[in-house]
C-alpha positions in Angstrom: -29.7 -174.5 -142.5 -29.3 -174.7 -146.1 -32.2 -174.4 -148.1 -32.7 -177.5 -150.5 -32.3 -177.0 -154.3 -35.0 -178.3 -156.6 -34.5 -179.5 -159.3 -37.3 -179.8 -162.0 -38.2 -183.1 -163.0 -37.8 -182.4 -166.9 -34.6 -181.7 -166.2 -33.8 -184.7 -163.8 -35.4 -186.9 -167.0 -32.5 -184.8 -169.2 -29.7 -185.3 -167.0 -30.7 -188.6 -167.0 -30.7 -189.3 -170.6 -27.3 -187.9 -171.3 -25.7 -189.8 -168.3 -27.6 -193.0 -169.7 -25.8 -192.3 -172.9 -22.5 -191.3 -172.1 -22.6 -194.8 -170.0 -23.6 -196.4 -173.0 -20.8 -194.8 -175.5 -17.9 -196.0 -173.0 -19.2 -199.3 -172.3 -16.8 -201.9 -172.2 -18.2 -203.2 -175.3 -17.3 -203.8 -178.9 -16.2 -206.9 -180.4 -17.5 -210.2 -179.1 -16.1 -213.3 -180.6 -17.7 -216.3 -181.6 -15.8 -219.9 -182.1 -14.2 -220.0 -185.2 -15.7 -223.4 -187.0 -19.3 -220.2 -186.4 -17.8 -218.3 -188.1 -15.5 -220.2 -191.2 -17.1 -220.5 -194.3 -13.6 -222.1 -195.7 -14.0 -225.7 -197.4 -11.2 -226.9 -195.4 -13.1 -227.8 -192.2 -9.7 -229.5 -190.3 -8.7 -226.1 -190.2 -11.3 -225.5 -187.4 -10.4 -229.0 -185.8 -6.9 -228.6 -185.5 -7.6 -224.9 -183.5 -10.4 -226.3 -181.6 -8.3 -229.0 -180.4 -5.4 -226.8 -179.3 -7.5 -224.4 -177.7 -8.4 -227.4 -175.6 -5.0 -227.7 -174.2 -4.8 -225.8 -170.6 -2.8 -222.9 -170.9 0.5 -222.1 -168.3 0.6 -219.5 -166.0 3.6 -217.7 -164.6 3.2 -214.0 -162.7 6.3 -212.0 -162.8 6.5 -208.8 -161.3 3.2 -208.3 -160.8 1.7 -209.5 -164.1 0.1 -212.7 -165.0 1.7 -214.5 -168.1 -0.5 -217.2 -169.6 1.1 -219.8 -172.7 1.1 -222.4 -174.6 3.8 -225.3 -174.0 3.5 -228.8 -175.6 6.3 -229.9 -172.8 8.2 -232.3 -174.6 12.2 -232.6 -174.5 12.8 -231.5 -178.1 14.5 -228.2 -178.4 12.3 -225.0 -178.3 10.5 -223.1 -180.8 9.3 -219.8 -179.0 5.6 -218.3 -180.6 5.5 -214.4 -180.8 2.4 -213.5 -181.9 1.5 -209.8 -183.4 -0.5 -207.2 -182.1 -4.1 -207.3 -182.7 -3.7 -211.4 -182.2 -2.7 -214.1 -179.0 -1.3 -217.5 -179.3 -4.0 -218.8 -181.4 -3.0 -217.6 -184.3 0.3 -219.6 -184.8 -2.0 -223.0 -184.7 -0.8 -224.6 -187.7 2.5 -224.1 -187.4 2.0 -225.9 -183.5 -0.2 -228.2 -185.5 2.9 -228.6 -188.0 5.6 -228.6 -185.9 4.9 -230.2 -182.8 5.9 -233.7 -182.9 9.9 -232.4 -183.4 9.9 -229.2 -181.3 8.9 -228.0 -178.2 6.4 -225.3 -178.7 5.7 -222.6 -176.3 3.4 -219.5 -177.8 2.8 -216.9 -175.1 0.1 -214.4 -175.2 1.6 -211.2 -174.4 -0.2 -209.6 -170.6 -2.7 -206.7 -171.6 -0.7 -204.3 -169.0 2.7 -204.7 -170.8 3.7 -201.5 -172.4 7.6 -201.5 -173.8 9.4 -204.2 -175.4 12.2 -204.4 -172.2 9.3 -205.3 -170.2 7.8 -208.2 -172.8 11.9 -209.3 -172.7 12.3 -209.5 -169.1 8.7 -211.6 -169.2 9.7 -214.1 -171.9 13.4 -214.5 -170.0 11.4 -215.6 -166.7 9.6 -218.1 -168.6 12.6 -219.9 -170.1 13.9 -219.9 -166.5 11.0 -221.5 -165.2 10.4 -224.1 -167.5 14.7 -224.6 -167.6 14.8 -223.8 -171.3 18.7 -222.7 -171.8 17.7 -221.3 -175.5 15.0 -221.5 -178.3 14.5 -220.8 -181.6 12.8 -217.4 -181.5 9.8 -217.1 -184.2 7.7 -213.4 -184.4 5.4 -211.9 -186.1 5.4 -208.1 -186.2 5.0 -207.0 -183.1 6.4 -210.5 -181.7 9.5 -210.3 -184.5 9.9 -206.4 -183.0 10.5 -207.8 -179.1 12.7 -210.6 -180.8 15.3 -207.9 -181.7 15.0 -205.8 -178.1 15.5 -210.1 -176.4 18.8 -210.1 -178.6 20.1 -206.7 -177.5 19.1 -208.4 -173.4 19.9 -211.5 -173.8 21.3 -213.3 -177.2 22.7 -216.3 -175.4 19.2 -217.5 -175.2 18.7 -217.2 -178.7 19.3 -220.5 -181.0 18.1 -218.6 -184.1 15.4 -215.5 -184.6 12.9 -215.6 -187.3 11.6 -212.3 -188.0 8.1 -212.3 -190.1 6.3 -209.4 -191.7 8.1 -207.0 -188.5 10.4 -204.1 -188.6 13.5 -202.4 -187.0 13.4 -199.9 -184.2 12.2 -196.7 -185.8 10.2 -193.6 -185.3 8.8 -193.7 -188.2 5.8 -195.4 -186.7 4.7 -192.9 -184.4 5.1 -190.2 -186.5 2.7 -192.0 -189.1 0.1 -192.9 -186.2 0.3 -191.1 -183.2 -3.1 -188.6 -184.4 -4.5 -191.5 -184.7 -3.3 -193.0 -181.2 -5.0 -189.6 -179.6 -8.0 -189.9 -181.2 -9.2 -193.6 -180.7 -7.5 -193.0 -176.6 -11.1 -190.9 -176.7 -13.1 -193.8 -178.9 -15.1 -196.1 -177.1 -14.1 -199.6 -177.6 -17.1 -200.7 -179.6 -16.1 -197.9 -181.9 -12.3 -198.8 -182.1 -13.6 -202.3 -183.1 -15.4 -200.8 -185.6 -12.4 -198.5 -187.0 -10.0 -201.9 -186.6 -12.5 -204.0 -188.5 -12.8 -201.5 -191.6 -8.9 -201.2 -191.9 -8.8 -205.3 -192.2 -11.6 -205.6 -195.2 -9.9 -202.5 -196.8 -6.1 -203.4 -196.6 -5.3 -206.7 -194.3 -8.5 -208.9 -196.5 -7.3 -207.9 -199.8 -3.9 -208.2 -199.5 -4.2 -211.3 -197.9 -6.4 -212.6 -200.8 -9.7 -212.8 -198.6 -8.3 -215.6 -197.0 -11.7 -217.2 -195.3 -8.8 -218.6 -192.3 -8.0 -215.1 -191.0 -11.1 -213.3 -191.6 -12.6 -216.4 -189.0 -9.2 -216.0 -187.1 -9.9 -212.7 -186.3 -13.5 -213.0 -185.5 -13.1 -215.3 -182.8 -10.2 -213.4 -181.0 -11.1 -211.3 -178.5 -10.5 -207.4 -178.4 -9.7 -205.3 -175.7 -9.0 -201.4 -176.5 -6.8 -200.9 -173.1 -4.5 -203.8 -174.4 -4.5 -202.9 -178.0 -3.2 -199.5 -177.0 -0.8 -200.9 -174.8 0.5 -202.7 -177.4 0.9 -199.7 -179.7 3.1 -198.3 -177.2 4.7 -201.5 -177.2 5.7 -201.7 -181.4 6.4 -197.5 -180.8 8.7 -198.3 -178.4 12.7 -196.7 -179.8 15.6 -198.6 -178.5 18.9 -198.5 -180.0 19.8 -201.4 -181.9 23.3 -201.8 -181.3 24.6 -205.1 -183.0 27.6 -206.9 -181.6 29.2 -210.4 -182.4 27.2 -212.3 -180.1 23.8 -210.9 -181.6 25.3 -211.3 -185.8 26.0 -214.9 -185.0 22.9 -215.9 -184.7 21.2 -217.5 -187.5 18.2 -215.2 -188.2 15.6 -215.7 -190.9 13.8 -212.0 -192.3 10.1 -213.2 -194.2 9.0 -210.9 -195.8 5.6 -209.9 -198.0 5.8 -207.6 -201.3 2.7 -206.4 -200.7 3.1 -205.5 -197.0 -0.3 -203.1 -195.6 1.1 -202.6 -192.4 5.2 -202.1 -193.0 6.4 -199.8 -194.8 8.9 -200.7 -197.3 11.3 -198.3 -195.7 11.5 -200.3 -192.8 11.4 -203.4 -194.8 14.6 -202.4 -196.6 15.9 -200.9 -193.1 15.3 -204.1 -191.2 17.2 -206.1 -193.9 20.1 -203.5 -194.0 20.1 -204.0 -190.5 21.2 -207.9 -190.1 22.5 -208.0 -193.8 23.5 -211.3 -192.8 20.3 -212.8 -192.7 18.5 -215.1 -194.9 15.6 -213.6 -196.8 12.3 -215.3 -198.1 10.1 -212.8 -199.3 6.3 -214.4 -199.8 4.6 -212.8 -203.5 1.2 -211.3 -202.5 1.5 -212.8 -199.2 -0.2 -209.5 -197.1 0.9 -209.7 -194.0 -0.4 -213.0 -192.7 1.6 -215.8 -194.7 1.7 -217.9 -191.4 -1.8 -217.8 -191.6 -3.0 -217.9 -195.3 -0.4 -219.7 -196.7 0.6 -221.9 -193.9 2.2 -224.7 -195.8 4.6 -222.5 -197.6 5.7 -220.7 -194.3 6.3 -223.9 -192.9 8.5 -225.0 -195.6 10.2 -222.0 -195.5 10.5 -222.1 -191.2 11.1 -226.3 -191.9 14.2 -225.5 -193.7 15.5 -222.3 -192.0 15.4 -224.7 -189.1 17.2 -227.8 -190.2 20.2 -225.9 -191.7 20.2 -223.9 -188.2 19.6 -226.8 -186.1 21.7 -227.0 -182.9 
């Protein structure tokens, strides 16, 4: 028989302690957000009605290849204009330009599955969904990470591409891993609640100011949820290299680049990349827009999308 081992109750009560925190640092906690009209201390108070009253609207659901794709679709037979949102954000975020635009345009705004990793994979996803709801092509609208799978969807499939609006994005590159992958290792180690943390100091140090303390993204923001498994799936997702190899069929399609000069999160090497890239592209570039004009300055990106859109119209 084995003899049994004791063990000292002081160090039972220690063991215990240091499992009790090490629980406690990886929690599954962080970041819990709270309705936006809590939250907005803008003057504007529509702003919060027009969200709250899309975020009403039951979302789609499609599951392809073992993933569950939820999104936005105002279903009416007007042609497409296809949401891309970036990478800390879901479809939410493009509600005044579904507020703005709906009543000519079909709207459909996905948010992008928390286990989708590479930009073929977010493709193949947003093919299946035009398929289901038998949308031939759209008019392709994204925001960093959104505009960054817009240029992987035109390498797999440009036919189903009206036009492409590429907003405050960037080209293939490896220029952002190479800035960021430290920091990739270190927070894979952070605890959520700490990532939050790290995320929220880099928006009131660059995206805040840049953006002019816009009250409508700091509440934006707030009342999105955060997950750190998705957000680092995501960074794998805007790290992702392809070769972007340009043919006919992808230059003839009307593309849009918008653009801020004061940019915190592209560089202007990939700025001045993208556009050398489709140098046959319009160009808006927003002054002191930060890299939220659809958000902060919602009635001059809708202008700018407005117009892009009726010269382009099919």
């Amino acid at each position: 028989m084995i003899p049994a081992i004791e063990i000292p109750g002081f160090q039972i009560g220690i063991l215990s302690i240091i499992l009790l925190g090490v629980l406690i640092w990886y929690l599954p906690t962080g970041h819990k957000p709270k309705p936006f009209r809590e939250v907005y201390k803008g003057q504007n108070k529509n702003v919060a009605h027009i969200l709250e009253e899309i975020e009403k609207e039951t979302l789609k659901q499609l599951k392809y290849n073992n993933t569950l794709w939820t999104y936005f679709d105002s279903e009416n037979e007007n042609h497409t204009l296809f949401f891309l949102h970036g990478m800390g954000a879901d479809y939410r975020i493009w509600w005044q330009q579904i507020h703005a635009f709906r009543d000519r345009y079909r709207i459909i705004a996905i948010n992008l599955p928390g286990n989708i990793s590479t930009t073929e994979e977010a493709s193949q996803g947003i093919i299946h969904i035009l398929d289901k709801e038998n949308i031939p092509k759209a008019h392709f609208i994204g925001t960093s990470m959104g505009g960054y799978i817009i240029q992987r969807l035109m390498l797999l499939a440009p036919e189903r591409l009206l036009s492409a609006v590429l907003s405050n994005t960037f080209p293939p590159n490896k220029l952002k891993w190479a800035i960021n992958k430290n920091t990739y290792f270190t927070t894979k180690l952070t605890p959520g609640w700490v990532m939050w943390k790290m995320i929220w100091k880099n928006y009131n140090n660059q995206m805040f100011p840049a953006s002019n303390h816009t009250e409508k993204l700091r509440a934006y923001i707030l009342s999105t949820p955060f997950n750190k498994k998705h957000f680092l799936n995501r960074f794998h997702v805007v790290t992702d290299y392809f070769e972007l190899k340009l043919n006919q069929d992808i230059r003839s399609i009307p593309k849009l680049i918008i653009e801020s000069d004061n940019d915190p999160q592209i560089e202007k090497e990939l700025q001045n990349l993208l556009k050398s890239h489709f140098y046959e592209a319009r160009i808006y570039t927003f002054h002191n827009g930060g890299h939220f004009p659809y958000v902060c300055r919602a009635d001059e990106y809708n202008l700018t999308l407005k117009t892009f859109l009726s010269d382009t119209y099919h």
